[in-house]
C-alpha positions in Angstrom: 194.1 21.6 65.2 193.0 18.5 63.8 191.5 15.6 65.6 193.4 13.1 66.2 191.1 10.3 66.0 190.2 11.9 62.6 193.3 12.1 61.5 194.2 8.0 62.8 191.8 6.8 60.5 193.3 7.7 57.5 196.6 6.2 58.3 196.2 3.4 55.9 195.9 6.0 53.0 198.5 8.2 54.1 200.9 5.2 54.0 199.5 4.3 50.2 199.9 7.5 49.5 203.6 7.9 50.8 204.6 4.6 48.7 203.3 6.4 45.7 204.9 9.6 46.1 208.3 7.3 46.3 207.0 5.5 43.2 206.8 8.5 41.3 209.9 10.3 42.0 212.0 6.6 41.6 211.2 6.4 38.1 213.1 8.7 37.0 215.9 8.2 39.3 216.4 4.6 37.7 216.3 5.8 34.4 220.2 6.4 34.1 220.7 2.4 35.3 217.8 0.8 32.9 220.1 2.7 29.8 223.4 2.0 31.2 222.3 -1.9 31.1 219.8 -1.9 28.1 221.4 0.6 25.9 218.2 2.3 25.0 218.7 6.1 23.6 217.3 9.3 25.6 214.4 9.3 23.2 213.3 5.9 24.8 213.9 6.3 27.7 211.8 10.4 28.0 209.3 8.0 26.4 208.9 5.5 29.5 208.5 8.8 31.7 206.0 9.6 28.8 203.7 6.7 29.3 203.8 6.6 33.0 202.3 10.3 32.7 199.6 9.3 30.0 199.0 6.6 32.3 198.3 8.6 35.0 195.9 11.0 33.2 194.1 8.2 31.7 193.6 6.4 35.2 190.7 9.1 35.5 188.5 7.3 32.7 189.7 4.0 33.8 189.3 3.9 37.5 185.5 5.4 37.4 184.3 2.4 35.0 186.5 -0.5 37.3 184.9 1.1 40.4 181.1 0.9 38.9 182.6 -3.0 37.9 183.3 -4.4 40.3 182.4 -2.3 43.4 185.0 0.7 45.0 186.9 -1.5 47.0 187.6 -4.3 44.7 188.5 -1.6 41.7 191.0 0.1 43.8 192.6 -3.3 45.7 192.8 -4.5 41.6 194.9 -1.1 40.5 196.6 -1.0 44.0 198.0 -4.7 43.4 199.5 -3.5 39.7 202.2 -1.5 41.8 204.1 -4.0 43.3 203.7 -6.1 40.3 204.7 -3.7 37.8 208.4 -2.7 40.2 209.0 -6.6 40.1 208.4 -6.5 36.7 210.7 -3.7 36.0 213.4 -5.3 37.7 212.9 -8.6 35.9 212.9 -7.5 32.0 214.9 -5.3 29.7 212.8 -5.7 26.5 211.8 -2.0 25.5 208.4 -2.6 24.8 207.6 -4.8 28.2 208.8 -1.7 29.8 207.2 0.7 28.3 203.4 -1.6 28.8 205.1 -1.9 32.5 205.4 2.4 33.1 202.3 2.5 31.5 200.2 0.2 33.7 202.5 1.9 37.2 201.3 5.4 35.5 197.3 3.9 35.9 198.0 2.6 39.2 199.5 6.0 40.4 196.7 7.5 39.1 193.7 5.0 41.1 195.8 5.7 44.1 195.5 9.0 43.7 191.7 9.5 42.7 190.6 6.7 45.9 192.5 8.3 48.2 191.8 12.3 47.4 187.8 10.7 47.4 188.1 8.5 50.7 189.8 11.3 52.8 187.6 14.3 51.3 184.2 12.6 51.8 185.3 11.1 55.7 186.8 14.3 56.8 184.1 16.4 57.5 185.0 18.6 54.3 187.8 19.9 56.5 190.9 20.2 54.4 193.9 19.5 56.7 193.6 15.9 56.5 194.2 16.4 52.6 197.1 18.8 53.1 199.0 15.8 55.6 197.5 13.3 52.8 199.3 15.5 50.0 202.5 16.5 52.7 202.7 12.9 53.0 203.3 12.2 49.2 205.6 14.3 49.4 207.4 13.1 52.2 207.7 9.5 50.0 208.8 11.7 46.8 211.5 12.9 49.1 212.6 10.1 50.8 213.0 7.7 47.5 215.8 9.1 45.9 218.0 9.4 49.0 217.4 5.8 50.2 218.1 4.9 46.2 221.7 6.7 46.6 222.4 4.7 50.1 221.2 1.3 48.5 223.4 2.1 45.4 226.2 2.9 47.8 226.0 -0.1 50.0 226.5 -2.6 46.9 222.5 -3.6 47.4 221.8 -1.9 43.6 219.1 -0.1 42.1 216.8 -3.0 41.8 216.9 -3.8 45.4 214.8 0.0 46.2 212.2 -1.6 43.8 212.1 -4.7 45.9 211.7 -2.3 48.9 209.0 -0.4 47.5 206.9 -3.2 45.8 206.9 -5.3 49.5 205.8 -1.5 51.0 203.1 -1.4 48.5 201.9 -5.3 49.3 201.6 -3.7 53.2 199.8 -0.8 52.2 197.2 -3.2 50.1 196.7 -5.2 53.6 195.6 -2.3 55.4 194.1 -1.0 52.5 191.4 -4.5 52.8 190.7 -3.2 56.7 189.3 0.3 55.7 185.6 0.3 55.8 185.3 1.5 52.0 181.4 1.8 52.4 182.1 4.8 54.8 183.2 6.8 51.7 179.3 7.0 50.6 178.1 7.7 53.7 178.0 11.3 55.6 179.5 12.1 58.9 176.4 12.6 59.8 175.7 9.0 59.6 173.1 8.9 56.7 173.4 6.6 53.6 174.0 8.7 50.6 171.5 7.5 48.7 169.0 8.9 51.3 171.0 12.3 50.8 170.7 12.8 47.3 172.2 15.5 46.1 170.4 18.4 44.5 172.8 18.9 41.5 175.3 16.4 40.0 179.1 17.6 40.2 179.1 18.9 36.4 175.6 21.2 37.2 178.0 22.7 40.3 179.6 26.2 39.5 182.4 24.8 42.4 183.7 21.8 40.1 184.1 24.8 37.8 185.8 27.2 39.3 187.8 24.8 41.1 188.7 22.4 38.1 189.7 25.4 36.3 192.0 26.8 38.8 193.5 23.6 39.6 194.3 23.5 35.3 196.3 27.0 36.1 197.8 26.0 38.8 199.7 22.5 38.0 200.5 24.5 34.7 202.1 27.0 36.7 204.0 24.4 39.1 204.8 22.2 36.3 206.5 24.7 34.5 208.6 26.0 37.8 209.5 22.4 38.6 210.3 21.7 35.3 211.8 25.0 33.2 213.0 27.3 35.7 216.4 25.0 36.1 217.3 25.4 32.8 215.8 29.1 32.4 218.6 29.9 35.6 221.4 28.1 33.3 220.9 30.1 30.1 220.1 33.2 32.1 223.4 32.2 33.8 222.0 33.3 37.4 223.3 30.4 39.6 225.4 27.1 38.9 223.9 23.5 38.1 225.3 23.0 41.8 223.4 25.4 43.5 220.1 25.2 41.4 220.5 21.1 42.5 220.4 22.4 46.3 217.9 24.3 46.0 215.7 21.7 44.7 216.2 20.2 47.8 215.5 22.9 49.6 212.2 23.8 47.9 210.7 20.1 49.0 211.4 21.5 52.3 209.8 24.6 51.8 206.4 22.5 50.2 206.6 20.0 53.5 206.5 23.3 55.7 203.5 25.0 53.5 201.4 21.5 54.1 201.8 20.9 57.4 201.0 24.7 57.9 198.1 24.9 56.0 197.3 21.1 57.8 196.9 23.2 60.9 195.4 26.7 59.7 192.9 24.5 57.3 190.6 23.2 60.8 190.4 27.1 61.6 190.2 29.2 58.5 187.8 28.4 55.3 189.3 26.8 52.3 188.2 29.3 50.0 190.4 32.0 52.2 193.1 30.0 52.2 193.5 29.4 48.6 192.7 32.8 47.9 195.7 33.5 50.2 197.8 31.2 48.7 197.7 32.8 45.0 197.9 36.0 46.1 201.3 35.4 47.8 202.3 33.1 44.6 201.6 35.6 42.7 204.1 38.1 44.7 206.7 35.9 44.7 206.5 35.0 41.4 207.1 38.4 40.2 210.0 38.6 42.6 211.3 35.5 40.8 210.8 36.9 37.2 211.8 40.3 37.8 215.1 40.3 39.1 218.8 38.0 38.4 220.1 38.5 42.0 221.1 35.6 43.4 219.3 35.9 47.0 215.8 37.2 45.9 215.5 34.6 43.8 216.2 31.7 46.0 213.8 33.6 48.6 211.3 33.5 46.0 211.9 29.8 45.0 211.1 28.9 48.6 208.0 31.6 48.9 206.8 29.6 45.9 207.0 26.3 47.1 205.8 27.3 50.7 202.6 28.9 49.1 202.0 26.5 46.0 202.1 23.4 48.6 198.2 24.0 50.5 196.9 24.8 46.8 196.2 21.9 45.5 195.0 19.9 48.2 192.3 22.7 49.6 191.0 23.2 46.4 189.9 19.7 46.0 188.7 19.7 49.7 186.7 23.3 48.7 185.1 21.3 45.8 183.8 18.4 48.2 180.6 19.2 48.1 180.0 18.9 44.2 182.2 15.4 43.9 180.8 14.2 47.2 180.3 10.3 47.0 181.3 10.6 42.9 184.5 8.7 41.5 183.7 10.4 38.2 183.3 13.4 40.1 186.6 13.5 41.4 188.0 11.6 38.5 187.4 14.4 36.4 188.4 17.4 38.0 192.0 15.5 38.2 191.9 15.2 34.9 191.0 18.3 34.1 194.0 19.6 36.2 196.6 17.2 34.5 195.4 18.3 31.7 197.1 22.1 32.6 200.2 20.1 34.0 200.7 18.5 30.7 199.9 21.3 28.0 201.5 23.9 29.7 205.1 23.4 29.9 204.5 22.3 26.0 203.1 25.6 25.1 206.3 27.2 27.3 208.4 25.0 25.5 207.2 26.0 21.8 207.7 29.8 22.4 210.9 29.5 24.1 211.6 28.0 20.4 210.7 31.1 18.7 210.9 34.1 21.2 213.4 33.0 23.8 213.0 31.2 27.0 212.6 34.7 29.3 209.9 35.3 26.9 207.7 31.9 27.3 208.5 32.4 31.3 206.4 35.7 30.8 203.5 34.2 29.5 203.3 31.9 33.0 201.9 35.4 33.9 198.8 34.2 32.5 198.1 31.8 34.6 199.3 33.6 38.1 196.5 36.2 36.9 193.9 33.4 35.9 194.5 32.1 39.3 193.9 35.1 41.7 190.7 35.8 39.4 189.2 32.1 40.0 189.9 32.5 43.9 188.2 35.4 44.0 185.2 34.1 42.4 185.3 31.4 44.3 185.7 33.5 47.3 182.4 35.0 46.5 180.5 32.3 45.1 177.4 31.5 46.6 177.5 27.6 48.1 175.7 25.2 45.4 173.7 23.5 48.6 175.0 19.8 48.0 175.0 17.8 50.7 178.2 16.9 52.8 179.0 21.3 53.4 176.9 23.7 55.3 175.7 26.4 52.6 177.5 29.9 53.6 180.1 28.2 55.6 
């Protein structure tokens, strides 16, 4: 099991990263009030979600640059404080174009929040990766939580803006104990060295890990992407299951991905990374066959739940298996986030363009791809031979 005193440490991230999750799930959940009272079409208001996301994936080339600026604690305090602002901000206009510079700047602020705090707890957790699977189980706790406490503000009379309120005075707390972290101790080992006295022997882009990890990572949010965001409407025309049902068992599968993280929390300080993500695909990959092979009603929402029990310790122990190629690096870890948003964003396009000419059963099929690309890249990174940076012990 984790150590606790380990695990304590990170509680100022954790909480960050729990406003963040509730940031990025409330967004969307607003969106039916912000056209109700502006009057803006469904094109306008998909592109507000639109910028948010390209705001996100562009926080990768913005946050390394800020942090070499004006030092890592100062860069990520600057993009932590847009949060708050940018909710209060929301609340405040209805002018199109303030909005959409307002999702934008959230969707860079999402995305600092994310590079910092993947970087501060993989380089102060002795590479282990369980206190990235509760930092990642904790996001989703917040992406969980934010649309319920929306429906029992709405339905005490409070309104939509008053979550916003909520979640911009959470995200001023989490900047206070944000400013108490020690932000130096992300350069420096657990073994006490400076890490400029460690220097590694490659940089992260000479490291066949950053690779094979970067890669898998683009395959796998792909693949998750597409699940989260095509399967709904590939049960409705397949007419498996009723808009009711599919609805609960969204609910259900965040259940199922809280479960995977806090399991793979506690197997992570026992088994190597690299097992466990080879584990994890393999059993994706069964259950993904279950889910594309069949229209009854129960395997399927087995296999929904399989899915989002497996896909949950992915993400997180990959990054923690790369640690010792982005160790110390906020272009390091910058990047292979980008890289991987980069397979969450083309992906469900490329699904979406063949559904247009073959059918959407057919575009499903070509998800194939990636389950295969997957179990090939966690078997070469199962064999790999450690790159010998510092931070990991080489054969661990």
């Amino acid at each position: 099991m984790t150590d606790k005193f380990q695990i304590k440490k990170f509680y100022p991230c954790y909480f960050a990263f729990m406003i963040s999750g509730s940031v990025a799930l409330i967004l969307g959940a607003i969106l039916p009030y912000i056209i109700e009272e502006t009057g803006i079409s469904f094109a306008v208001a998909g592109s507000l979600l639109s910028v948010f996301a390209m705001g996100n994936f562009l926080a990768s080339f913005v946050y390394p640059p800020l942090s070499k600026l004006l030092g890592r604690k100062a860069a990520f305090i600057t993009a932590a404080l847009l949060q708050p602002a940018g909710l209060i901000t929301v609340t405040l206009s209805s002018d199109v174009s303030v909005l959409l510079a307002v999702f934008f700047i959230l969707g860079i602020s999402r995305g600092c929040n994310s590079i910092f705090n993947n970087a501060y707890v993989n380089e102060n957790s002795d590479g282990g990766a369980a206190a990235l699977n509760i930092l990642h189980m904790i996001f989703a706790v917040g992406a969980f939580t934010a649309p319920v406490c929306l429906s029992g503000f709405v339905k005490a009379g409070l309104g939509w803006r008053f979550e916003l309120y909520f979640l911009a005075a959470a995200g001023l707390l989490a900047v206070i104990l944000l400013l108490r972290l020690k932000m130096k101790d992300a350069l420096i080992a657990n073994t006490g060295k400076d890490y400029s006295e460690q220097k590694k022997t490659k940089p992260f882009w000479k490291c066949s890990v950053f690779y094979v990890s970067g890669f898998l990572l683009f395959f796998y949010l792909g693949l998750e992407n597409c699940v989260n965001g095509w399967f709904k409407t590939y049960f409705k025309v397949s007419e498996i299951m009723s808009d009711g049902f599919a609805n609960s068992l969204v609910g259900f599968t965040w259940a199922a991905v809280l479960l995977g993280r806090l399991v793979t929390a506690n197997l992570a300080a026992r088994i190597n990374p690299k097992k466990l993500v080879f584990a994890d695909c393999i059993a994706a990959a069964v259950f993904f066959i279950l889910l594309t092979s069949t229209k009854n009603l129960t395997v399927i929402t087995v296999s929904i739940l399989g899915l989002g029990f497996f896909f949950a310790g992915i993400y997180p122990t990959t990054v923690s298996n790369c640690r010792s190629a982005i160790y110390g690096s906020d272009l390091g870890m910058s990047m292979l986030l980008a890289v991987s948003a980069a397979g969450g964003i083309i992906t469900p396009q490329i699904v979406g363009y063949v559904a247009d000419k073959t059918g959407l059963a057919g575009a499903i099929s070509l998800l194939s791809v990636n389950v295969i690309v997957m179990i090939v890249l966690s078997i070469m990174n199962l064999i790999r031979k450690e790159d010998g940076e510092p931070g990991v012990a080489a054969g661990d």
